[in-house]
N, C-alpha and C positions, 0 to 999 in steps of 0.2 A: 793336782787335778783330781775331782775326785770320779770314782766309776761312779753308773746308773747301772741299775738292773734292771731289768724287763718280766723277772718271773722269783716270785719270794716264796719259798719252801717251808711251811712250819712243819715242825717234824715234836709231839710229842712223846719221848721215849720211854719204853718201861722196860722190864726185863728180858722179856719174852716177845714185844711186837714194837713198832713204830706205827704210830697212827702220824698220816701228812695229811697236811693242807696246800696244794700247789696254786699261790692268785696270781694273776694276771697285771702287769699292774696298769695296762691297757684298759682294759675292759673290768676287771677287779671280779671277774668272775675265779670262782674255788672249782677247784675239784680233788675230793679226799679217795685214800686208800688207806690200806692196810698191809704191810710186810713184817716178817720176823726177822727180827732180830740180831741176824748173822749176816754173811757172807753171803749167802743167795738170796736173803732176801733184798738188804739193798741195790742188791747188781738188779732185782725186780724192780726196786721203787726209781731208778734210774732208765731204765725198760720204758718204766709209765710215761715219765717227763721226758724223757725223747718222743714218743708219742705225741703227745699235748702238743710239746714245742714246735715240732716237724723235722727235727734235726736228726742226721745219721747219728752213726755210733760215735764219732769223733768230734760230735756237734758241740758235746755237752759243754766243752771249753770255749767255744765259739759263743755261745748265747750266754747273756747275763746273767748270771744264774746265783741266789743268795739264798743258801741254809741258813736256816734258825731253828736252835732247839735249846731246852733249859740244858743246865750242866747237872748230870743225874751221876755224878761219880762214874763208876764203872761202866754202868748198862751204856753209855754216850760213846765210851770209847772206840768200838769196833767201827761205829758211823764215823768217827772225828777220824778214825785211820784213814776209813775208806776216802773221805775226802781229802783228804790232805794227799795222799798219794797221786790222786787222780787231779792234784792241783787246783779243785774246784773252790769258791770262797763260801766259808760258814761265822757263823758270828756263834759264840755259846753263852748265855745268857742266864742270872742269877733265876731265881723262878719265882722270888721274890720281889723282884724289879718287876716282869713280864705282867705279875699279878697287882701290884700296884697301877699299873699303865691301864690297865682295864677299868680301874674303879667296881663300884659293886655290880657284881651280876647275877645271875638268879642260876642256879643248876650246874652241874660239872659233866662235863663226859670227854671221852680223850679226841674224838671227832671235834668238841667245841674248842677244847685247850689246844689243839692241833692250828684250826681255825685265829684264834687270838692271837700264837706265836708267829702265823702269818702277818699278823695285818701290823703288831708289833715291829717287824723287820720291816711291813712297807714305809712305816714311818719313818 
């Protein structure tokens, strides 16, 4: 059987921030942030989407909830920790695949690659 999810997380990582794209896959509306890089920051970017989703603290396993982000070696690690720990599902993705699935596009920014890694996973 396989799961559904209800909420696709693209998460572009870099060394120092994660830029997300949290959609819906309701209503396919986004909404982005910004957290660093470490330890408090994803316990923030985790903060947000409880927020959005409406779910208490112990919600997050309860709602269908799918990470995607490229595989950036190292900078990925401390998120793929966090996650895994916290039992959450994340899919980690080539960034060359991600950018193929797009076809051409016009501009780059980590808001937009954020966005793309979303709509990627809603596929």
């Amino acid at each position: 059987m396989q799961k559904t999810y209800d909420f696709f997380i693209g998460i572009d990582v870099s060394k120092d921030k994660l830029d997300y794209c949290i959609t819906n896959k309701e209503t396919l509306q986004n909404q982005f942030g910004i957290v660093a890089n470490n330890a408090k920051g994803i316990n923030g970017l985790i903060k947000s989407l409880l927020k959005i989703t409406g779910g208490g603290t112990s919600a997050a396993n309860k709602i269908n909830l799918l990470f995607c982000f490229e595989n950036t070696g190292v900078y990925s690690m401390p998120l793929c920790y966090w996650l895994q720990v916290n039992k959450l599902d994340y899919a980690v993705v080539a960034a060359l695949e991600i950018k193929r699935s797009k076809g051409i596009t016009r501009g780059k920014t980590d808001k937009a690659d954020a966005r793309d890694i979303a709509a990627y996973a809603l596929l």
